[in-house]
C-alpha positions in Angstrom: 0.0 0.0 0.0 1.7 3.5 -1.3 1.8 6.1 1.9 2.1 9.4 1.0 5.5 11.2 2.4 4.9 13.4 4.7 7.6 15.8 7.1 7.7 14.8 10.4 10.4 17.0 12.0 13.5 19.5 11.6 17.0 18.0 10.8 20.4 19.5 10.9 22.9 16.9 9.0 26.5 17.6 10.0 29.3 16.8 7.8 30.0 13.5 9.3 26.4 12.0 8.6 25.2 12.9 12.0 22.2 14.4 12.5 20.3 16.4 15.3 16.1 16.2 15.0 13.8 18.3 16.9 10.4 20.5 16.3 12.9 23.0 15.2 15.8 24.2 13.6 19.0 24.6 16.4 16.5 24.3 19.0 16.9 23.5 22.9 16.1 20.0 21.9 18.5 19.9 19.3 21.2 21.7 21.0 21.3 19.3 24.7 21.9 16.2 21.6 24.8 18.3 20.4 25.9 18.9 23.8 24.9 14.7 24.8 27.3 14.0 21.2 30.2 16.3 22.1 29.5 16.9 18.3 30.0 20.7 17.1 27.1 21.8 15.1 28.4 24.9 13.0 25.3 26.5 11.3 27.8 27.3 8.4 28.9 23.6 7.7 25.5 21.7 8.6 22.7 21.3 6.3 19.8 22.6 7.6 16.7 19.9 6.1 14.0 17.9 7.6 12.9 14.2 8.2 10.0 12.2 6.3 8.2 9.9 8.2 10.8 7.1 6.9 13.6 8.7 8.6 15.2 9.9 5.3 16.8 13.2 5.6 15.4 16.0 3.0 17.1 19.2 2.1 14.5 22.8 2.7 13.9 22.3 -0.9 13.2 18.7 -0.7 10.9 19.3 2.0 9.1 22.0 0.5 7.8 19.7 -2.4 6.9 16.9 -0.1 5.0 19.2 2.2 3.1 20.9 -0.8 2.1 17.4 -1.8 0.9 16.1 1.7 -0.9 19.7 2.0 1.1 20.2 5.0 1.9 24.0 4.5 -0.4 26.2 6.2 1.4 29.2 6.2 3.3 30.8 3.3 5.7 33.6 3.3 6.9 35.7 -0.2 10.3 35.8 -0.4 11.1 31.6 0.8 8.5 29.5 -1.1 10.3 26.8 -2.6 12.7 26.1 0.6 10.8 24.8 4.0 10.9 26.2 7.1 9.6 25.0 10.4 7.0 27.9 10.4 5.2 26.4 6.9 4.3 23.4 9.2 2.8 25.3 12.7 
């Protein structure tokens, strides 16, 4: 039976295949697994993407076209359509 995708949470992927997931981007939640790691999550080499319910990391613009599809999206904002953010979702 096909299940549509659908984004379940925010991911930050660091260089080493690591990854940090939370309800957001760098937040508390995200930060104490960092901190539980000993891992150093620089914003500027991390990928900033999200998870699908089959635990396959997406890139923003990944994301964006699964959540369009899954009518996920229930906020939209000019100048980033094409690349999700957490506040598309809630």
């Amino acid at each position: 039976m096909f299940m549509q995708k659908r984004i379940v949470c925010a991911a930050v992927k660091h260089p080493s295949g690591s990854m940090l997931v939370g309800p957001r981007h760098y937040d508390h939640i995200m930060q104490r697994q960092a901190m539980a790691n000993r891992v150093a999550f620089n914003e500027h080499e991390c990928i900033c993407g999200f998870l699908n319910q089959d635990g396959e990391f997406l890139t923003r613009e990944q994301a964006w076209v699964v959540a369009v599809s899954a009518k996920q999206i229930i906020r939209k904002f000019t100048d980033d359509e094409g690349r999700l953010f957490s506040e598309h979702l809630y």
